[in-house]
N, C-alpha and C positions, 0 to 999 in steps of 0.2 A: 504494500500500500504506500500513495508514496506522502508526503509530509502533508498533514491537514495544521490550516491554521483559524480558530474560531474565534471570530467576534462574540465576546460576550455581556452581553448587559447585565447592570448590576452587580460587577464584578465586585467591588469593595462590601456588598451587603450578604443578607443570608443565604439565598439560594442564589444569586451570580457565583458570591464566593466559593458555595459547594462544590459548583460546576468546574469552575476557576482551576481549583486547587485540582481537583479529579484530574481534570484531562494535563495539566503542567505534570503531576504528578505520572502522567503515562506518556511523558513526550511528548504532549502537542500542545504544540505553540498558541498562546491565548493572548489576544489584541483585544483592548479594554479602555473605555473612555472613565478618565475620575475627574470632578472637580476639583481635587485636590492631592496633588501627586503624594505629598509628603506625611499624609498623613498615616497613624497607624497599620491601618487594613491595605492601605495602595502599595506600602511599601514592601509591606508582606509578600502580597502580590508578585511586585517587583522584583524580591529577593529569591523568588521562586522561578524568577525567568517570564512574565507576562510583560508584555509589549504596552504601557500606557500612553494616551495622548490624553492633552489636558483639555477640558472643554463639556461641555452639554448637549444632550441631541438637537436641543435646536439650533446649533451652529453646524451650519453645514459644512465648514469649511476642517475641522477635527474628528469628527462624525466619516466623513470621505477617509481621511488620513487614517483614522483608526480599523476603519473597512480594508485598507490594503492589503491585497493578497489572499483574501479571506478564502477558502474553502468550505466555511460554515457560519452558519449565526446562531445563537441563542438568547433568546426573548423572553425576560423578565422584568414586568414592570408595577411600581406599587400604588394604588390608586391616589388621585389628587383630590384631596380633600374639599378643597374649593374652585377649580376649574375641573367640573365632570368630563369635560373632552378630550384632557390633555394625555389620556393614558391611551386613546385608540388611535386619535390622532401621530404620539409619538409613535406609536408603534406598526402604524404607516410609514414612517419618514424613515422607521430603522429598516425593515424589508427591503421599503426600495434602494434606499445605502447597499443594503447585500446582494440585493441582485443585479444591480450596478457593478456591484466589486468583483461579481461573480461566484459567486456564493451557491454552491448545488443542493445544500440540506441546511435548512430551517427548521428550528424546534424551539418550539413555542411552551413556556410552564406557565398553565394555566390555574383551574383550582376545582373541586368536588364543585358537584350540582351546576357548573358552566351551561352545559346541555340542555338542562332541560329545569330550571329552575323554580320552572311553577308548579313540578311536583310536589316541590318541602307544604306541609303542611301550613307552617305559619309564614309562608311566601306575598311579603306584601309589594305590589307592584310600583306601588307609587314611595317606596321607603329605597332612603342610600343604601341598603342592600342590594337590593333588585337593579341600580344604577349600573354601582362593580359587578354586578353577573352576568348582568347585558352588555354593559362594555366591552368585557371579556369573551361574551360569546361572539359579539362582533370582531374581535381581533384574531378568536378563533377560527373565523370565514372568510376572511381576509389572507389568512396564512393558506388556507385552504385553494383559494383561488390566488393569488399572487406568484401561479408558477414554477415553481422549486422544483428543478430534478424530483428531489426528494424534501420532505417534511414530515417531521411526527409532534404529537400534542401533548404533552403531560399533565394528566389533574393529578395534581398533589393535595391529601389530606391535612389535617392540623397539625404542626411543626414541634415537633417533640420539644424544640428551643425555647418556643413562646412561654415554657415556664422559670425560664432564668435570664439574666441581665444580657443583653439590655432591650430583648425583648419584652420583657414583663413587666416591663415601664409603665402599660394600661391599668395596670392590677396592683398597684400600689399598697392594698390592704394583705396581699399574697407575702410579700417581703415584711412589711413595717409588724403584720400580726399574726400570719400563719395564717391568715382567712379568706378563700377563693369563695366571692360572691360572684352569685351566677345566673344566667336564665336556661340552664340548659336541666332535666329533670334526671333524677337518679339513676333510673331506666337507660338514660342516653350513650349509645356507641360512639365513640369516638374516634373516626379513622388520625391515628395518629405515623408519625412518619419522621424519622430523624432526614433535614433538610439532604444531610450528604448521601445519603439514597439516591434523591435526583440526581446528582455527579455523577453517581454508578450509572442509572438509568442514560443520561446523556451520553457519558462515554461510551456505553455498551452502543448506542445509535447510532455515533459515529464510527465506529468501528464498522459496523454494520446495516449501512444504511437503507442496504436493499431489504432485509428481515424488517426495518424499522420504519421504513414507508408506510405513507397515509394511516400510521397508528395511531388511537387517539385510546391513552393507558390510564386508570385510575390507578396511583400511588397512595398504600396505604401498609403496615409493617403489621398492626395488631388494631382491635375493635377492644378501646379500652372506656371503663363508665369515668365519670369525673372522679369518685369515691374511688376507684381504681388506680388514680393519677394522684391523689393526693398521697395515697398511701405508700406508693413508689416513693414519693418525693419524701416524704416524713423517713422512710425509713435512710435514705440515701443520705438526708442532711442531718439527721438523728436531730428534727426537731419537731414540734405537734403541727402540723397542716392538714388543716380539715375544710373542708367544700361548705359552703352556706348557698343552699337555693332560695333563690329570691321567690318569693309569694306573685303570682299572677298581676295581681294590684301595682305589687313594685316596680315589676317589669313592664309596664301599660304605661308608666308617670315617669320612667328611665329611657324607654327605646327612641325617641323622636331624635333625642338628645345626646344620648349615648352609641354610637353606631357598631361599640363593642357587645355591650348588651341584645341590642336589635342581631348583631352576626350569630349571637348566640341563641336566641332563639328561634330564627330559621332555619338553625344547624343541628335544631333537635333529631331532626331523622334524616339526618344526612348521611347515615352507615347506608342506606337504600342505595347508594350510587357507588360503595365498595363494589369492587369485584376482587377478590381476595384469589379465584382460580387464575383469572386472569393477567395480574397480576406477577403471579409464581410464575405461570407458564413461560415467562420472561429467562428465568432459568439466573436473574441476582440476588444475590444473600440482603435479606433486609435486617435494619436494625432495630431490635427493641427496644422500647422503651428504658427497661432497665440495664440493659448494654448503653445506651445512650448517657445514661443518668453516669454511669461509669465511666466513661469516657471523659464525661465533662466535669468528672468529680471538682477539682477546684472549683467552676466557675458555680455548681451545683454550692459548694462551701461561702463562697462569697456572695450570692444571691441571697441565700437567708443569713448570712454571719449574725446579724443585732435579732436573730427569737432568740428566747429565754432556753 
């Protein structure tokens, strides 16, 4: 095979950097735009052999430069809180950067329920949920028709990470008191998925891009309850964290306004859009949660350091 070089977006975050690392770490060469070269994660990067140019996708003239040579792209973007458009929009402006640069495989990391989102039971149409899963699915269709020798789609589940720094930034009562207030019900599965999963998934595609054509894969490692995930976590940091379900009422006077709350309750039956055979069939080792918690032991230590 001969040298692939992949553009990767959000290369300094959680799942750019998963990917990032994955394929540097297997010899291939990863071209990555940061706004700020010098910082922690770019330099990382850096020291790992990734190619960075400085700059933002809406500069075309870095965006070009960071495209050169590319033999792949991968598409990761995180929704804009106050400009709705800016996530499908950019994510137009990066494809056509690739297929410009010449780019044969596109893969796109999506997220559970993309598809078909008005399955979820508490699926509100007119709520910033329903915005990011329609945006998404529109970037979805887009990758679809935009071309590509080749393209495959990743939904990824809930990010094993979102429960330590500095993901866990939303949940501030998690850290300062041991206490995960929630809208999601006891009952609820949770496809959870340590982020470097994707890596593997990606690199496995690139390697393999004819098996990995017009795939569109739900990433998911284990179907864990929330009371499942605290108790992982308690035992890993040896401190008390326990789950609080917020009461219907609470959640009704929180969602408008909270759009972490509002994700979680249309994420109540979101195991519906696992496919666990499917998945496997892939034939990559996925990581557990409590493999994960392990892995991250430090960072798992200095996320709750101040419980009692």
């Amino acid at each position: 095979m001969s040298q692939q070089t992949i553009f990767v977006s959000g290369a300094t975050g959680t799942v750019g950097g998963a990917v990032a690392h994955s394929l540097l770490k297997a010899n291939i060469a990863v071209h990555a735009l940061v706004r700020d070269p010098d910082s922690p994660a770019a330099r990382a990067l850096s020291d790992l052999g990734a190619s960075l140019t400085k700059g933002g996708y809406d500069d075309d003239a870095p965006l070009k430069e960071a495209m050169k040579n590319v033999t792949g792209a991968f598409l990761n973007l995180t929704p804009d809180f106050i400009d709705h458009t800016w996530e499908l929009r950019t994510a137009k402006r990066i494809m056509a950067a690739a297929k410009e640069a010449g780019a044969v495989h596109f893969i796109y990391s999506s997220g559970f329920a993309v598809q078909a989102p008005e399955r979820l039971e508490h699926f509100d149409p007119d709520s910033f949920v329903s915005m990011v899963l329609h945006s998404k699915q529109s970037i979805e269709k887009a990758v679809r028709e935009a071309g590509f020798e080749y393209w495959t789609v990743l939904r990824p589940g809930s990010f094993s990470s979102n429960y330590l720094l500095p993901q866990v930034a939303p949940f501030p009562d998690l850290v300062n008191q041991g206490r995960f207030a929630n809208a999601f019900k006891p009952t609820t599965k949770i496809p959870t998925l340590d982020p470097y999963d994707i890596g593997k998934f990606a690199l496995a595609a690139y390697r393999d891009s004819t098996r990995f054509n017009r795939q569109e894969i739900p990433l998911s490692s284990e179907m864990l309850t929330v009371d499942e995930i605290m108790a992982k976590l308690s035992k890993a940091s040896g401190k008390d964290i326990r789950a609080i379900f917020l009461k219907e009422e609470e959640i009704d006077a929180q969602k408008a306004g909270n759009p972490f709350i509002a994700g979680q309750l249309a994420a109540r039956d979101m195991d519906q859009f696992a496919d666990e055979e499917n998945t496997r069939s892939w034939g990559i080792t996925m990581t557990t949660f409590d493999e994960f918690l392990e892995r991250e032991r430090e960072r798992v230590m200095q996320t709750y350091a101040q419980l009692a």
